[in-house]
N, C-alpha and C positions, 0 to 999 in steps of 0.2 A: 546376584546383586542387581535392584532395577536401577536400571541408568536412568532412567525416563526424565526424572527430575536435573541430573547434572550433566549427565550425558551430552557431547558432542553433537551440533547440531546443523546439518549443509544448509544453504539458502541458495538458490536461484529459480533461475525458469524453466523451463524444459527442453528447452534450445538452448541455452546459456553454453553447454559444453560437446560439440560435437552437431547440435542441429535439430535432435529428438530426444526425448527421455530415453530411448534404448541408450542411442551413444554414452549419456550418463552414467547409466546401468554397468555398459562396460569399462569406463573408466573405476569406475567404484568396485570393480572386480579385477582391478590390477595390485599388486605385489603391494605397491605402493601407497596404494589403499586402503590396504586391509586395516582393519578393527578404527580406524582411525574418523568414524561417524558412526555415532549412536540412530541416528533421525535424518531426516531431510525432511526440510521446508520448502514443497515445491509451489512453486508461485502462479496464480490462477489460471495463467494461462493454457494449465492442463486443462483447463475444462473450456467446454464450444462459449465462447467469448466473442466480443468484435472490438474492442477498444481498450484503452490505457490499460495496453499488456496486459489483459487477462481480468483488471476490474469493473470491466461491466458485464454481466454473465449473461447470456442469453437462458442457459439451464446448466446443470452441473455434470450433463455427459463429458466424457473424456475427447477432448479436442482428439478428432483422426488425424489428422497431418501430423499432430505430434507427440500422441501417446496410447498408449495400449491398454487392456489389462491386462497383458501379458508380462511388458513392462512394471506394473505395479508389482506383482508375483513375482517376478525377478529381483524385485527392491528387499520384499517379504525373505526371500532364499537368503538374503546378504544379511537378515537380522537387523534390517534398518527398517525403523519405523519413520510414519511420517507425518508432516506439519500439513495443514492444508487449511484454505482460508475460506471463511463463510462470512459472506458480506450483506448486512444486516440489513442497510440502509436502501438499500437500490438493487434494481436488476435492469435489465438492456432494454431498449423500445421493441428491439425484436423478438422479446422473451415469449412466447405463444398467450403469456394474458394480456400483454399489452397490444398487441396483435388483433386479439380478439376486440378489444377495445375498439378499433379503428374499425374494426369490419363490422361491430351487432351495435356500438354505440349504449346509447340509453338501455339495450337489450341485452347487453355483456352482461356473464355473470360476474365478470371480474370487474366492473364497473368502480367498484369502491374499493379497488383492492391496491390502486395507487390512490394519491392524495389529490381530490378536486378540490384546487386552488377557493374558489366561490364560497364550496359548500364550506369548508375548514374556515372560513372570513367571515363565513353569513354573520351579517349584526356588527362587524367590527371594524365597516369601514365602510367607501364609497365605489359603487360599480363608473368606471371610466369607460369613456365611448371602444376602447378598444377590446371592452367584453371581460377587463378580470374586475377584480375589487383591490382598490386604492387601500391596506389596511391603516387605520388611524396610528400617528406616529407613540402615542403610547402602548401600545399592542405590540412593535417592534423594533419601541428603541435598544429592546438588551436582545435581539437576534441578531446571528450571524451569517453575514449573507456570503458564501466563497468568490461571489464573481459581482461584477454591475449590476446594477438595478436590483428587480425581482428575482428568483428563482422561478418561472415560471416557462413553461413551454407549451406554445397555443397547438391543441391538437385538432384536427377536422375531423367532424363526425360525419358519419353517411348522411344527416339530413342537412346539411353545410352547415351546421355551427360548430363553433369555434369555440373549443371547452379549454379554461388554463388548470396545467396538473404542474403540480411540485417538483421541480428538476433542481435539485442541489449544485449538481454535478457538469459533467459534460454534455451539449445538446447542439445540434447540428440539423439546418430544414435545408433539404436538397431540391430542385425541381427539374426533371425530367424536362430533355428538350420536347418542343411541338414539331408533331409531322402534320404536313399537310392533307394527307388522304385521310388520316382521325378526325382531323376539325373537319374534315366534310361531314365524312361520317357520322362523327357523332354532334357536330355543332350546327350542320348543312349550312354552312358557309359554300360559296361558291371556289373553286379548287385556284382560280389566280387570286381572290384573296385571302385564303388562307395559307399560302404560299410567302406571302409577304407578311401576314404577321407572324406566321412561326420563323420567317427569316430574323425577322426584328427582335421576338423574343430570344432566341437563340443564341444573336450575337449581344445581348444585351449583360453589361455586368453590374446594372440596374436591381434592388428589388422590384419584384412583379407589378408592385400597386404603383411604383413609381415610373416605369415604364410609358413612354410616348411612342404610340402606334400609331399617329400622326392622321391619315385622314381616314383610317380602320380605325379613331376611335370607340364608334358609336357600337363598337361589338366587344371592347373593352369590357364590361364588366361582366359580359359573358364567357367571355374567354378567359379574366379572372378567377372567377367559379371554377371553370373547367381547369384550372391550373393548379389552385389549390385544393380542390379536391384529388388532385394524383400526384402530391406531393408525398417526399420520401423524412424519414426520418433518421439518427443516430442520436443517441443521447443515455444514461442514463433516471430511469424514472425514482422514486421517492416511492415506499413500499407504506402502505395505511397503517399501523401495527395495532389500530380498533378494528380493522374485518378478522373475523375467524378463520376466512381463508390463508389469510397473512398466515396467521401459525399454524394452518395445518401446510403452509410451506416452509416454514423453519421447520416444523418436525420432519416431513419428507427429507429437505436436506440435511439434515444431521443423523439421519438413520442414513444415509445414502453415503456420504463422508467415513460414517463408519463403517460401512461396508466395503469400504475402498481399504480396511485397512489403520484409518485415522487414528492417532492417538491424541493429538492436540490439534485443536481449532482456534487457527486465529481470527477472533472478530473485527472483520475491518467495518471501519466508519461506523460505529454500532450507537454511537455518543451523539449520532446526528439522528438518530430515528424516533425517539420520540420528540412531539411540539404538542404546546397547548398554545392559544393567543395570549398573547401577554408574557410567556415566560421563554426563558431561551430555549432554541432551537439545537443548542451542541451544550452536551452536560447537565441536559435539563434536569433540575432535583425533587422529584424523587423519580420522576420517570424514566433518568438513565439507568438508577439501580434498579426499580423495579422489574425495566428491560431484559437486564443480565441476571438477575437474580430469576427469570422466568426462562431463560433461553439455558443456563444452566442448568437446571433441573431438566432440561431433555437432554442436555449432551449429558447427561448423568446417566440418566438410562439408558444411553447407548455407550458408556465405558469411553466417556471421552473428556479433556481437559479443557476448558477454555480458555484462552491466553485477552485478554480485552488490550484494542490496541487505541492509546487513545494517546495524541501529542496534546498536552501541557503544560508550562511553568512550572518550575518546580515548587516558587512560590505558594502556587493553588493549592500543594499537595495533594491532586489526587492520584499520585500512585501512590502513597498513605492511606487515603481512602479504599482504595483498589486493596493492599494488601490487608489492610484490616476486617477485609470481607472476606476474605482466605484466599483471593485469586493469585496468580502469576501476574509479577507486573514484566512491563516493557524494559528494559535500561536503558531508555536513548539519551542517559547522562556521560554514561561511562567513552564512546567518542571524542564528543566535545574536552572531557574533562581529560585523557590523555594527549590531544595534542594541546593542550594547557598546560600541566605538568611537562611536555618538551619545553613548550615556549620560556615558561618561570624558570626550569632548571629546577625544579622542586614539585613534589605529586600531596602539597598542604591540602589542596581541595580534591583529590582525588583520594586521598585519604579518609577526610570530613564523611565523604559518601559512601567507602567502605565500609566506615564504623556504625554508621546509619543504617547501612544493608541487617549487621552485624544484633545492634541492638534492636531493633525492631522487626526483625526476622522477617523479611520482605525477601519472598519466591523470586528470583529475576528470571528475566532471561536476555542476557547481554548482547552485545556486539560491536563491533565497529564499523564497518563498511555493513550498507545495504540495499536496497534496490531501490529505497528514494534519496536523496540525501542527506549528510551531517549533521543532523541536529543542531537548530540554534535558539530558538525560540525555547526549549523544555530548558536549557541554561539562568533562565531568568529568576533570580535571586539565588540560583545557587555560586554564580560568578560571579562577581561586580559587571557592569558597564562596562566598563573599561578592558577587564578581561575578556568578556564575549567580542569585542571589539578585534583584542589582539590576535584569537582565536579565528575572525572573519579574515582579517591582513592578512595571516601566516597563509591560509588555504588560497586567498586570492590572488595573492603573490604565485604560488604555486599552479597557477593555473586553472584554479576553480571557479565558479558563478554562482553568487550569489539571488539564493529564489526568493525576493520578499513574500512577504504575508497576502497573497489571494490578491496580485496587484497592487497592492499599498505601498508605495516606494518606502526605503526607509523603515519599515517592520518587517524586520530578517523573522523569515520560515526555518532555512535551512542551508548549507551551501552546498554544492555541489561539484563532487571529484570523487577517484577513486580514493578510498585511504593511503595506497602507498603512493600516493602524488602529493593528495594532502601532506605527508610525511616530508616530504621534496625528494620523492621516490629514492630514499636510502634504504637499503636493506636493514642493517644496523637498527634501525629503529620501529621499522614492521616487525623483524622478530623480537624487538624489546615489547615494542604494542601487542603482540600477539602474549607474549608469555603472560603478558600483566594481565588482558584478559582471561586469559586461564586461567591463572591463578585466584582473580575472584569469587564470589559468593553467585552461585546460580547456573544457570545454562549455558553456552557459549554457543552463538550461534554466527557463522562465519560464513561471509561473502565469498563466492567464489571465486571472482576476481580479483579480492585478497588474495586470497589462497595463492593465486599465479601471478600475483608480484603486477595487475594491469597498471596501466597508465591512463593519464586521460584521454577519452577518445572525441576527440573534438570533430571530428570525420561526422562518425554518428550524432552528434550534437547539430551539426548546420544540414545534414540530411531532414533532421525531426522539423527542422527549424523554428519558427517564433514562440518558444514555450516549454522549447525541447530541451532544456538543462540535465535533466537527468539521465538522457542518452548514453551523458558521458562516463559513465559508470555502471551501462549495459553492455557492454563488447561480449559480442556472440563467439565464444574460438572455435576454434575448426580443430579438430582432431591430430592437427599437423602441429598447431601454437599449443595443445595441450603438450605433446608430446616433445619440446623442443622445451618448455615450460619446466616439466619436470625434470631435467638437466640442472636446471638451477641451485643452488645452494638454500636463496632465500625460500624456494618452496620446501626442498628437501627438509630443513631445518623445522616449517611449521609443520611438515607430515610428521616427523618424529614428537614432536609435542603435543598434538594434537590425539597421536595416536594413546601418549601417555598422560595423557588428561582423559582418554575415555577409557581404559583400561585399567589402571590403576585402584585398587580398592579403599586407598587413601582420599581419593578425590569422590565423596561420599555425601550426603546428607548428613550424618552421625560423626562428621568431621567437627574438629575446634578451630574456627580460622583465625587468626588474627595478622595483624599489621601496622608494623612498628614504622616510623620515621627520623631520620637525620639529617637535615639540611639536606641535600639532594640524593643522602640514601634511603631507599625503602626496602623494605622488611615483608614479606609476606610469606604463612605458614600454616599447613595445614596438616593438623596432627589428629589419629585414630589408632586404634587397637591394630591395623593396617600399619604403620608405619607415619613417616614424617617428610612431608614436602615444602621444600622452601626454595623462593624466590627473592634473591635480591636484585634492586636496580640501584643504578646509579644515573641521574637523569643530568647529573652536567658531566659524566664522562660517557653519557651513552652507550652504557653495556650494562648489562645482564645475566645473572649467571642462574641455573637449577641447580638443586640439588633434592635428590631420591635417596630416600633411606627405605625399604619395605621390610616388614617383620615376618 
């Protein structure tokens, strides 16, 4: 039977459980373990990374500090296939073409192989003394900007100017302290003065141009130069997707993916890559599909699935779009909409969305808990106001944070906690949330820190500190908290379902699902030539009961 499609699916990092992917490997070769994950969705930071855990790639080798191939082949022995993400939009400053950039300039062959802010402008707006182009406010009133201002990141070229490239994302200009035997060297300042300005610079938490070097100013704009030119960078850059080079590195990475073994790729940020002037910049139409519709057809030829991961409204509908292209969508409804169904005492709307999976035969791949947080934003019009509201309370009562929209006060993103906190960490009703997603339509794909009952970790939350919400729903365990972990009831209970959810030849494609409702009972069942699985809940007495019939 291929699981591939319904099959059980692990989610974390590669550290997430014991420290390294091997630890993983052996926890997933215990007793406890067995049959009971189809896949694992390991999260990027297997691969040499430097930022936002794993999302900004330097290149797609296998991080050494924390994972092997040996490891992967290990995963291979267990019959576990795996998820792994190919991120469309961006790669790292330190990625070897962006690298090149900095060092051959105008002479790089990778030159055009991020997005030069000017040249992408030419004609559509006004160059400002700080060297980008102002674009006219019609060219960018329906763009989406993630952060203030521009998207833009000034880079230094070898001949000192100062080129702006497309940064969506995260960006960071570090400056190396001044020594004073260099500015001899290389500036032939005299050594008691340049002593005193690299003292000044050093202690300064000034930017550079602002910086008063007091009666050394008249060497100020020399020593500028020399400043910014050995400046350091981190950030994620914006990939061309008109240079050819661009896709012969989507194809290298998707043959390379799957040669790790890949059976699904998830496309992160893919909805941000292409821009024209004028039109948006996230979901652009026809450019997003075009995108997908091109990057498919290579992971085609390498025996691979694309999963597109894109947060929306449900309003938008486009995981309707999504599915009616044949893809796997996301379910970042199904979250939101069971601790709504706690909250009401009744699963009407959690319902509504089953039967929609149902009629319009839409691939999911579900969850609850996961490595960003709870979904709130894809809730919009499929809850009232009023209910996504109740849904934000409950979690923040519980000890969650809520992330607005890319800084926007007041346009909730998403909240963040673990699920069984979210929950008000009751057992009772993590295994009632656990069976309900099982028992839906698609793939189940399950946090690991579900799995072991975490809590919020507020610790790691003010460690991350200004920005760092989602921390709280990263807890790294140690070998010893797995192991004390699995004592538990609440896990014991999701390993046995879990395991009979990817087991089962009832739990199928070729299945009939349906799901019935009564005031706060629901009904779910899944019937085949296999036999008969059903789930009932009861959401204002909070229990839950399975029943297995196999033929």
């Amino acid at each position: 039977m291929d699981r591939t499609k319904t099959g059980t699916l692990l989610n974390a990092y590669c550290d997430s459980m014991g420290g390294q992917l091997k630890d993983i490997v052996e926890v997933l070769k215990k007793d406890e373990f067995k049959d009971t994950f189809e896949s694992f969705y390991i999260l990027p930071s297997v691969f040499n990374s430097d930022l936002d855990r794993g999302f900004s790639l330097v290149n797609y080798d296998l991080n050494e500090s924390l994972a092997s191939k040996e490891d992967i082949e290990e995963l291979k022995k267990l019959n576990i296939r795996l998820m792994m993400d190919f991120v469309l939009n961006h790669i790292s400053v330190l990625s070897p073409q962006f690298q090149d950039i900095l060092k051959n300039g105008d002479e790089s062959e990778y030159r055009d192989f991020f997005i030069d802010w000017n040249r992408f402008w030419e004609g559509c707006g006004e160059m400002t003394e700080a060297g980008y182009i102002q674009p006219d406010e019609k060219y960018i009133r329906d763009m989406f900007f993630r952060k203030a201002g521009l998207p833009i990141l000034m880079v230094r070229f070898p001949d000192g100017r100062d080129v702006p490239y497309w940064n969506t994302f995260y960006q960071e200009i570090n400056y190396p302290d001044l020594n004073a035997y260099e500015l001899v060297r290389d500036l032939n300042l005299q050594y008691c003065v340049a002593s005193e300005i690299a003292d000044i610079f050093n202690h300064s938490s000034k930017k550079p141009e602002t910086i008063d070097f007091g009666r050394w100013n008249k060497y100020k704009d020399q020593v500028l130069d020399y400043v910014q030119a050995r400046r350091t960078y981190l950030g994620q850059m914006d990939l061309n997707i008109k240079s050819p080079l661009v896709w012969d590195y989507y194809r290298d990475t998707l043959k390379r993916l799957a040669d790790y073994g890949t059976s699904i790729v998830r496309l992160d940020a893919f909805a941000y890559a292409p821009k024209e002037p004028g039109e948006k910049n996230f979901l652009n139409d026809p450019g997003t599909w075009d995108l997908l519709e091109k990057v498919a057809a290579i992971a085609k030829e390498n025996n691979l699935t694309v999963l597109p991961e894109i947060h929306a409204s449900y309003e938008e509908k486009i995981y309707e779009t999504l599915a009616s292209k044949g893809y796997m969508v996301y379910d970042f409804f199904l979250p939101g909409l069971v601790i709504d169904a706690f909250e009401r005492k009744n699963g009407t709307y959690l319902k509504k969305w089953f039967d929609e999976i149902i009629e319009k035969k839409i691939r999911t791949v579900n969850m609850l808990g996961c490595h960003d947080g709870i979904p709130l934003l894809d809730l919009k019009g499929l809850l009232s106001e009023e209910s996504i509201q109740n849904v934000i309370k409950a979690t923040v009562d519980r000890g969650g944070y809520v992330k607005d929209l890319h800084g926007a006060k007041n346009v909730y993103y998403q909240v963040n906690a673990t699920y069984y906190s979210a929950l008000g960490e009751s057992d009772a009703r993590m295994l009632m949330a656990r069976a309900i997603q099982l028992f839906m339509p698609g793939k189940p794909q399950v946090w690991y820190l579900d799995l072991f009952a975490g809590t919020n970790d507020y610790e790691a939350m003010r460690r991350a500190g200004e920005g760092g919400h989602k921390e709280i729903n990263r807890t790294n365990l140690t070998k010893e908290q797995i192991e004390e972990s699995l004592k538990k009831d609440v896990v014991q209970k999701q390993l046995e379902m879990l395991r009979m959810r990817n087991t089962s030849e009832i739990f199928s494609e070729d299945a009939e699902i349906s799901c019935d409702l009564n005031g706060s009972l629901m009904c779910i069942i899944w019937k085949n030539a296999a036999g008969c699985a059903r789930l009932d809940v009861d959401f204002e007495k909070e229990t839950y009961s399975i029943k297995l019939e196999e033929n």
